[in-house]
VEXMAR-867627 format. One line per field, with one value per atom (N, C-alpha, C, O): atom name; chain; x, y, z; residue in three letters. Coordinates in nm, 3 decimals. Layout:
VEXMAR-867627
torlum	(CA:...)
gulo	(A:...)
u	(X:...)
v	(Y:...)
w	(Z:...)
tornu	(ALA:...)
***
This chain:
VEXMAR-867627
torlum	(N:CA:C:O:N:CA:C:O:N:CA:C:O:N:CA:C:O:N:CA:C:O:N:CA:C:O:N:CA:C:O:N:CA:C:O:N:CA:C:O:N:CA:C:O:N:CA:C:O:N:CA:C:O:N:CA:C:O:N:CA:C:O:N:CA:C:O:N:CA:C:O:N:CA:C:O:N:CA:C:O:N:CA:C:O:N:CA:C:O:N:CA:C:O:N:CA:C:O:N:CA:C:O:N:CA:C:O:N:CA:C:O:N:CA:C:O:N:CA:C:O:N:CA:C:O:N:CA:C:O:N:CA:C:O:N:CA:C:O:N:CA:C:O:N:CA:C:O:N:CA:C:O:N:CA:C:O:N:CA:C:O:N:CA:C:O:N:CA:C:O:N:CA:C:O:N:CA:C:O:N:CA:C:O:N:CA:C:O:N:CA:C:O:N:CA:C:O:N:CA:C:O:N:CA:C:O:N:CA:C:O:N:CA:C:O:N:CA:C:O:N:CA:C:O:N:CA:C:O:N:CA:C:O:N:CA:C:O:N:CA:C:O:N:CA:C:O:N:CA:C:O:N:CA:C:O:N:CA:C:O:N:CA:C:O:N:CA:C:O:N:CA:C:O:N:CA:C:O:N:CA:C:O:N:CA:C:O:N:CA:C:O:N:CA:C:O:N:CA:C:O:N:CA:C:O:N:CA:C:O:N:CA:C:O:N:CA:C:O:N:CA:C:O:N:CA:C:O:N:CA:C:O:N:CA:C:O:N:CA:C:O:N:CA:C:O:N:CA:C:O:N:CA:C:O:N:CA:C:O:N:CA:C:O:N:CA:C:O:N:CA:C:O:N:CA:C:O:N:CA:C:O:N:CA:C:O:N:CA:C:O:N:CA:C:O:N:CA:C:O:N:CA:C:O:N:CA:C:O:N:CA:C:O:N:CA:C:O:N:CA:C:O:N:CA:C:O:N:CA:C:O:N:CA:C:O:N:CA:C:O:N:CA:C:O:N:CA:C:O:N:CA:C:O:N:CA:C:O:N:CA:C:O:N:CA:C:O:N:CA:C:O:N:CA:C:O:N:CA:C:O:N:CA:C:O:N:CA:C:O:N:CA:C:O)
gulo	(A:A:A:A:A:A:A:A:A:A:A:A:A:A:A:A:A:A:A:A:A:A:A:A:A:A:A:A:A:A:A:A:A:A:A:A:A:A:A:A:A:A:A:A:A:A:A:A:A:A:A:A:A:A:A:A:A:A:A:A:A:A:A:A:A:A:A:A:A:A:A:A:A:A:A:A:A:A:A:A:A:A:A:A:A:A:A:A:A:A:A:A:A:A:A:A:A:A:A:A:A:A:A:A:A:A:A:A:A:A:A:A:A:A:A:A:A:A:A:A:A:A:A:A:A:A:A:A:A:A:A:A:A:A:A:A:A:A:A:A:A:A:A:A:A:A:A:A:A:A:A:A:A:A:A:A:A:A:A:A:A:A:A:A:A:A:A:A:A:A:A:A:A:A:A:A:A:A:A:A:A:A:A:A:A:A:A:A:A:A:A:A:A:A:A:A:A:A:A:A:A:A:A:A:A:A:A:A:A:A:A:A:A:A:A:A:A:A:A:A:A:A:A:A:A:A:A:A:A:A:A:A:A:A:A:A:A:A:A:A:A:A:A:A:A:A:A:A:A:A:A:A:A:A:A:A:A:A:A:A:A:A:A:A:A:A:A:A:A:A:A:A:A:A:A:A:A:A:A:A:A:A:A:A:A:A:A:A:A:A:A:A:A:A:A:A:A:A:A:A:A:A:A:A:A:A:A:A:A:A:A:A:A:A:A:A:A:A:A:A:A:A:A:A:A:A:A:A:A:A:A:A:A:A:A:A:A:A:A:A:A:A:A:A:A:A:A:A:A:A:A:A:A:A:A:A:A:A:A:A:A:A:A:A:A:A:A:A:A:A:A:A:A:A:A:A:A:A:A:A:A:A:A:A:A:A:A:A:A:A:A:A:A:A:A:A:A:A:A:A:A:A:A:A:A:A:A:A:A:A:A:A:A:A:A:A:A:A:A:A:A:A:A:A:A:A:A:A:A:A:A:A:A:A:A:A:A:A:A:A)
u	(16.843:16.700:16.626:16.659:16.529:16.421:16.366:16.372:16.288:16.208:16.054:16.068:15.943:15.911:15.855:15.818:15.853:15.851:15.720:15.648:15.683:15.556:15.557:15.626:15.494:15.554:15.377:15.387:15.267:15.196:15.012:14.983:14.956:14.844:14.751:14.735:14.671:14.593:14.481:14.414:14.445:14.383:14.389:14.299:14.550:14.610:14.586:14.573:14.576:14.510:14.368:14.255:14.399:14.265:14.226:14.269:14.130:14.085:14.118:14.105:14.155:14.229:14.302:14.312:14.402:14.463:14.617:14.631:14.716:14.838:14.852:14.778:14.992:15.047:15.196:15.245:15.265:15.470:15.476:15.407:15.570:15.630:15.807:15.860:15.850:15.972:16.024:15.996:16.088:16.201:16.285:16.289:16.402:16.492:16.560:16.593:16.565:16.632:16.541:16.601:16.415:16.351:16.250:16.209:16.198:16.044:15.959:15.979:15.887:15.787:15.665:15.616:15.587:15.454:15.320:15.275:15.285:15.202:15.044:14.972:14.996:14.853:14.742:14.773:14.629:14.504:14.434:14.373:14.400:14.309:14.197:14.251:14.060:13.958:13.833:13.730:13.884:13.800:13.819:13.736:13.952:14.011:14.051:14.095:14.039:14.147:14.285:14.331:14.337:14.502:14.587:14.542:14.728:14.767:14.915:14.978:14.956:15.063:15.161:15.129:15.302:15.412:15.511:15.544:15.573:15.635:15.759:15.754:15.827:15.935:15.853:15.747:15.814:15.774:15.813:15.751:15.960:16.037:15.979:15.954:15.932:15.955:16.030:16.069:16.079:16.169:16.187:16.292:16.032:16.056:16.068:16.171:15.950:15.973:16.051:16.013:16.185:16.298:16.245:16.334:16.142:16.099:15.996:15.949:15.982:15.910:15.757:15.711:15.700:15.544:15.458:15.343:15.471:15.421:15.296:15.197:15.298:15.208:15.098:14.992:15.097:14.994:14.917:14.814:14.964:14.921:14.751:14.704:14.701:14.567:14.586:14.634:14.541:14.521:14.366:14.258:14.448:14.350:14.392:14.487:14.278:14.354:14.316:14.234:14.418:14.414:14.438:14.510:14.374:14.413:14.402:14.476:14.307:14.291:14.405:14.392:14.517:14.651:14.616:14.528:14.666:14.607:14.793:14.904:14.736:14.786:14.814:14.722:14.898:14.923:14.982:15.074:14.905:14.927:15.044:15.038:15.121:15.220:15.127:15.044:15.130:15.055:15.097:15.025:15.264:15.281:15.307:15.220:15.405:15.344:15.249:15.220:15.232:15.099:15.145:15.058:15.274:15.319:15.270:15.335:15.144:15.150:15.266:15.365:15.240:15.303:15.227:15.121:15.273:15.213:15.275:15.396:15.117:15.186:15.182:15.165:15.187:15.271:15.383:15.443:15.463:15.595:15.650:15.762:15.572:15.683:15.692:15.739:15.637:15.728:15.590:15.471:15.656:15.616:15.498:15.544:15.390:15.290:15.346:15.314:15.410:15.411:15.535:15.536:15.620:15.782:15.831:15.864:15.825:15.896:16.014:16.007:16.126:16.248:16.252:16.353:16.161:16.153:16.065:15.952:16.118:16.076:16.076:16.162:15.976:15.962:16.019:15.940:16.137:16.105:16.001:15.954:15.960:15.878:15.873:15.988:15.791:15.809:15.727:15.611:15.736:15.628:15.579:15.648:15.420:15.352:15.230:15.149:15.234:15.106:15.041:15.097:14.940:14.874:14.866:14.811:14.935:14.937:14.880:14.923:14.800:14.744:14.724:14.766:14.643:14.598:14.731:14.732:14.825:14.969:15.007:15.011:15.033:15.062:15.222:15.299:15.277:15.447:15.478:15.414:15.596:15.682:15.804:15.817:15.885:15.955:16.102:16.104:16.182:16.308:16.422:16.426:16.504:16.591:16.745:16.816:16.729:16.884:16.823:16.904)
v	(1.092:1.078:1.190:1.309:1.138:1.249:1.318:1.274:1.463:1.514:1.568:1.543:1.626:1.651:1.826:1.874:1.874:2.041:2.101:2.037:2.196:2.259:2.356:2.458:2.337:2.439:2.495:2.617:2.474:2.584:2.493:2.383:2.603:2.548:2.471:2.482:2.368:2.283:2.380:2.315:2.453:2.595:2.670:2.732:2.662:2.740:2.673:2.724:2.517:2.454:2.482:2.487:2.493:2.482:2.355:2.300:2.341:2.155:2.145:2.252:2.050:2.011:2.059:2.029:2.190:2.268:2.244:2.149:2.339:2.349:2.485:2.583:2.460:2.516:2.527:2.441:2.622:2.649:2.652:2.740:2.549:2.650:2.572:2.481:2.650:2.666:2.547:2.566:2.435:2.330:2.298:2.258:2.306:2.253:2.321:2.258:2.439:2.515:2.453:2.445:2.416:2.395:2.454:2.518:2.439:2.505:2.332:2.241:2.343:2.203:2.246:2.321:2.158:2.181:2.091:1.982:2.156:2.082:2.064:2.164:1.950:1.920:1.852:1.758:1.923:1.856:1.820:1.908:1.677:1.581:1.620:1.648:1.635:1.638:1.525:1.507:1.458:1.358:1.217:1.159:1.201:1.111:1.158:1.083:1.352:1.357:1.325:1.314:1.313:1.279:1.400:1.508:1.389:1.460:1.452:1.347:1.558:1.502:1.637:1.755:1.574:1.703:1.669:1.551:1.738:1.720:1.828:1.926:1.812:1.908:2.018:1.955:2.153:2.246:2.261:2.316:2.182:2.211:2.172:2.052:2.257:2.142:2.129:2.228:1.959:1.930:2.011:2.046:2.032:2.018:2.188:2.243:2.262:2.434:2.476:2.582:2.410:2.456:2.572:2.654:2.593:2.676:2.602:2.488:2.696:2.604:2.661:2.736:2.606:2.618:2.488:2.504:2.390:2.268:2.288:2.218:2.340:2.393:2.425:2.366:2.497:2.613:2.523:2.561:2.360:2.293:2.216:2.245:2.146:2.075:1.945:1.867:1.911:1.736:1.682:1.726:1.574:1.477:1.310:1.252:1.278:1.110:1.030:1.064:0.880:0.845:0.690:0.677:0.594:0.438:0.440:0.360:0.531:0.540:0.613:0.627:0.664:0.709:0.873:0.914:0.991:1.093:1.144:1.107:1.244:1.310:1.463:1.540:1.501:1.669:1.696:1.636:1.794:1.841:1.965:2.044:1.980:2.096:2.209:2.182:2.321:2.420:2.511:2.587:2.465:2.510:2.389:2.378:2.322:2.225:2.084:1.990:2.097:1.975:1.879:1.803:1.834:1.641:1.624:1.678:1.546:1.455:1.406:1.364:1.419:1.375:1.297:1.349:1.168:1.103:1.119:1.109:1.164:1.275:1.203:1.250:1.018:0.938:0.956:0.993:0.934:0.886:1.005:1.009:1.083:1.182:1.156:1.242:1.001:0.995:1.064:1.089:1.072:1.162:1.057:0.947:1.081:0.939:0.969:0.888:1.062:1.099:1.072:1.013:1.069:1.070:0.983:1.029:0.875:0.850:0.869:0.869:0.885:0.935:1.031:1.056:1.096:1.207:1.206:1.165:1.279:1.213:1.325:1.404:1.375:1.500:1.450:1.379:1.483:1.433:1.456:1.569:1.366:1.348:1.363:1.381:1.368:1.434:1.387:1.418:1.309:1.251:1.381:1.474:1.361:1.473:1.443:1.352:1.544:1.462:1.602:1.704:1.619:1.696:1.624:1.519:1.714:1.709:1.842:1.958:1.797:1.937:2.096:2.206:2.055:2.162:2.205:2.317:2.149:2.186:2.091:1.974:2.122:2.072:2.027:2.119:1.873:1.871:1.808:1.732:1.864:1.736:1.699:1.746:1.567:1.509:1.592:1.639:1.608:1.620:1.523:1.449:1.500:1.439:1.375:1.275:1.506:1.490:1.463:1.446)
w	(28.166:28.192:28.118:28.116:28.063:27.992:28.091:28.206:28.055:28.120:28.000:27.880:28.040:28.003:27.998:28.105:27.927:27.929:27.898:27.822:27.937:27.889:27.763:27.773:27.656:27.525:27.575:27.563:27.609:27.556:27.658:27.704:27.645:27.717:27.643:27.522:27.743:27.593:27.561:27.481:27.571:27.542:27.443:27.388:27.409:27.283:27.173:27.062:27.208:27.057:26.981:27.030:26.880:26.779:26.689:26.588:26.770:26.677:26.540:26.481:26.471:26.346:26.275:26.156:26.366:26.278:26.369:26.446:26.347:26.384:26.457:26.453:26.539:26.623:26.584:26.511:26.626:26.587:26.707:26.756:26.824:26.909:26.918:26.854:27.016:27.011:27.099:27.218:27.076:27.170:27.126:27.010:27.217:27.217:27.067:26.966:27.084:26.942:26.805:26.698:26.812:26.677:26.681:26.777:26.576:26.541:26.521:26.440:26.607:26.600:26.611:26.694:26.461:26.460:26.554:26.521:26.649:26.748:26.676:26.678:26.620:26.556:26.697:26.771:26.700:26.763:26.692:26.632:26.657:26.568:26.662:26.769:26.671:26.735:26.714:26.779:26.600:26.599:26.716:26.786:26.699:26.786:26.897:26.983:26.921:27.025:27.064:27.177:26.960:26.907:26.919:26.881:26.976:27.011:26.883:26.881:26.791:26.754:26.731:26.739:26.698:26.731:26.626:26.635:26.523:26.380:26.383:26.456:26.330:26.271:26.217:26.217:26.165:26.119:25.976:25.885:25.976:25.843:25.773:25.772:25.684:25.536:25.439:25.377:25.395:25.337:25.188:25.136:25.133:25.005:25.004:24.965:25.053:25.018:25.116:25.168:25.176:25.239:25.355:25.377:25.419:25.484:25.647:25.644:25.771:25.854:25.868:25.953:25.766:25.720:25.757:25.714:25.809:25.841:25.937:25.918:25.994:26.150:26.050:26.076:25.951:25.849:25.785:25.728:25.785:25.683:25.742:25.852:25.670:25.655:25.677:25.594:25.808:25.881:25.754:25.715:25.737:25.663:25.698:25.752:25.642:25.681:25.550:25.463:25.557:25.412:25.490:25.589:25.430:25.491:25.632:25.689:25.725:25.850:25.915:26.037:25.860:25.872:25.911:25.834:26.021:25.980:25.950:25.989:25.861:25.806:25.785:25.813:25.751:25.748:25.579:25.526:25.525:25.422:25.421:25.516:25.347:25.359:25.318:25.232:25.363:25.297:25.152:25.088:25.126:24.992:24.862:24.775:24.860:24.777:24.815:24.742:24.889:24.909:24.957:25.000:24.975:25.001:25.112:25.202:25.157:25.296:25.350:25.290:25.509:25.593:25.713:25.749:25.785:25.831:25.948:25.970:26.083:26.206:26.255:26.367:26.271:26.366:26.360:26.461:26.219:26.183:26.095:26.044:26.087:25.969:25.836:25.763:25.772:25.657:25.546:25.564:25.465:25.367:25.268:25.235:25.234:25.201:25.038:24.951:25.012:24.831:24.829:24.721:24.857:24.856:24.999:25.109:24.965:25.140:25.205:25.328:25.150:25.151:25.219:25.284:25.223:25.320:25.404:25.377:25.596:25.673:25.733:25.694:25.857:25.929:26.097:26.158:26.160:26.290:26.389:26.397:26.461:26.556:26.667:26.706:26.762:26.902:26.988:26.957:27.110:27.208:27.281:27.322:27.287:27.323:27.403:27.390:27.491:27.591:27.659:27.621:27.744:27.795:27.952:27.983:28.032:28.170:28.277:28.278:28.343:28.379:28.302:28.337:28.188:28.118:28.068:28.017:28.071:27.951:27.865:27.902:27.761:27.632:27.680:27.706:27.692:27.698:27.566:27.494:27.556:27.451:27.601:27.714:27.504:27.620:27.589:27.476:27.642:27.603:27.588:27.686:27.512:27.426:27.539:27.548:27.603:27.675:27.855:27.946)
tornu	(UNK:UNK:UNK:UNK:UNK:UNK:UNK:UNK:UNK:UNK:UNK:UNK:UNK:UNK:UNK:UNK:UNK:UNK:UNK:UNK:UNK:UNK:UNK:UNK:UNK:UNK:UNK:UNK:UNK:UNK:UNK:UNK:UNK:UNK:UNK:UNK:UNK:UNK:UNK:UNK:UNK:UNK:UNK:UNK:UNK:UNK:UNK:UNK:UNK:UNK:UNK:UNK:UNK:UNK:UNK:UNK:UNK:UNK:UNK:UNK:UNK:UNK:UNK:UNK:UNK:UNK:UNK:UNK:UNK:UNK:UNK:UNK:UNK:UNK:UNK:UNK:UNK:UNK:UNK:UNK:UNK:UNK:UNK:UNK:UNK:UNK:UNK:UNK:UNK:UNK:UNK:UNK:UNK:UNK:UNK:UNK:UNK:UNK:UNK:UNK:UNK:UNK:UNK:UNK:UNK:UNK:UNK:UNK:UNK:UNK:UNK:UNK:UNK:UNK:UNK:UNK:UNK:UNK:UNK:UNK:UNK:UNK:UNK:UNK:UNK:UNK:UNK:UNK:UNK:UNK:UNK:UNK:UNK:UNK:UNK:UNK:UNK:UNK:UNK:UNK:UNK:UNK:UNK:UNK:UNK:UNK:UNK:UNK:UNK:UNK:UNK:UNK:UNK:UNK:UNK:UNK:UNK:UNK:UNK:UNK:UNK:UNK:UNK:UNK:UNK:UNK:UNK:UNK:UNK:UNK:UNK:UNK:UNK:UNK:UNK:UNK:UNK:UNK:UNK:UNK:UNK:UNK:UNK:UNK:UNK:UNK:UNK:UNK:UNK:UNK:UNK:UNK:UNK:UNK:UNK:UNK:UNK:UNK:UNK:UNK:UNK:UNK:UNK:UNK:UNK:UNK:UNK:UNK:UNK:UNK:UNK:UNK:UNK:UNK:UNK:UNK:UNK:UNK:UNK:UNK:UNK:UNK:UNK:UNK:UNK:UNK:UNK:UNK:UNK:UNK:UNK:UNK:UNK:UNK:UNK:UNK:UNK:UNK:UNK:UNK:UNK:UNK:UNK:UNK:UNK:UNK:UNK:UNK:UNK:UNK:UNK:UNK:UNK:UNK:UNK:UNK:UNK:UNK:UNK:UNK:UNK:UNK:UNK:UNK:UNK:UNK:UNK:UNK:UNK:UNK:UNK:UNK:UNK:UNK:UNK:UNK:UNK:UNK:UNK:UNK:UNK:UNK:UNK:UNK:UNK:UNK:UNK:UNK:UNK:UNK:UNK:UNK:UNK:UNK:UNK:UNK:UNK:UNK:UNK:UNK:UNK:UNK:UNK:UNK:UNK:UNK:UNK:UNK:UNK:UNK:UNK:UNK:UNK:UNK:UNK:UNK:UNK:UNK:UNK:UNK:UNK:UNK:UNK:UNK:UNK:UNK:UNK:UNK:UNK:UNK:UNK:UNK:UNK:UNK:UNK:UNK:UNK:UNK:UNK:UNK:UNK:UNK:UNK:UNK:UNK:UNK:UNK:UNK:UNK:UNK:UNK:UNK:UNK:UNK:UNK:UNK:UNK:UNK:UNK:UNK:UNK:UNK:UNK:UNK:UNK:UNK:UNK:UNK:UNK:UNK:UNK:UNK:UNK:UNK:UNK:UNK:UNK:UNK:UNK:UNK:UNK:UNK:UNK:UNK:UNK:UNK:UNK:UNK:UNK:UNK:UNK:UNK:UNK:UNK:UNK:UNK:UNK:UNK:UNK:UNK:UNK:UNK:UNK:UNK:UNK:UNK:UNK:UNK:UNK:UNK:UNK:UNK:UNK:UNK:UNK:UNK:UNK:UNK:UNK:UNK:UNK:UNK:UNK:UNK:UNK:UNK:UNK:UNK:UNK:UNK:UNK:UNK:UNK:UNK:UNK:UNK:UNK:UNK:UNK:UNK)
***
């Protein structure tokens, strides 16, 4: 059975930008869309500059799709699904994320 965990207060977010925190032994980048009020949660890694800089990057949207820019070489990533809008082959994992009493959860796995 899943549970769900508290990584951080919805407080700690900053509208259209990113967040790093720590689950389940990863670094996951937590995004607040503020237009929609969208809540989304990504791997941090990034594939291409081998480093976890993802959180640092720039939400945009493209085909109504929103999106996260890497902050060193640039490849979009699409913060439903991870996959990469420039390269699809590459894919960021994903994370169900919700706000429950003024806390930010992701779910856990095990």
């Amino acid at each position: 059975m899943s549970q769900w965990l508290n990584i951080c207060k919805y407080e700690d977010l900053a509208p259209n930008s990113g967040i790093c925190a720590q689950f389940e032994d990863q670094q996951v980048a937590i995004f607040f869309c503020q237009r929609n009020q969208d809540l989304f949660a990504v791997s941090n890694f990034d594939p291409f500059a081998q480093a976890n800089v993802i959180s640092r990057g720039i939400i945009g949207s493209a085909q109504g799709e929103t999106y996260v820019a890497s902050p060193l070489y640039k490849q979009r990533f699409n913060l439903k699904t991870g996959v990469c809008l420039d390269s699809p082959e590459h894919v960021l994992q994903t994370y169900l994320v919700r706000i429950e009493a003024d806390q930010v959860q992701l779910q856990a796995t095990r």
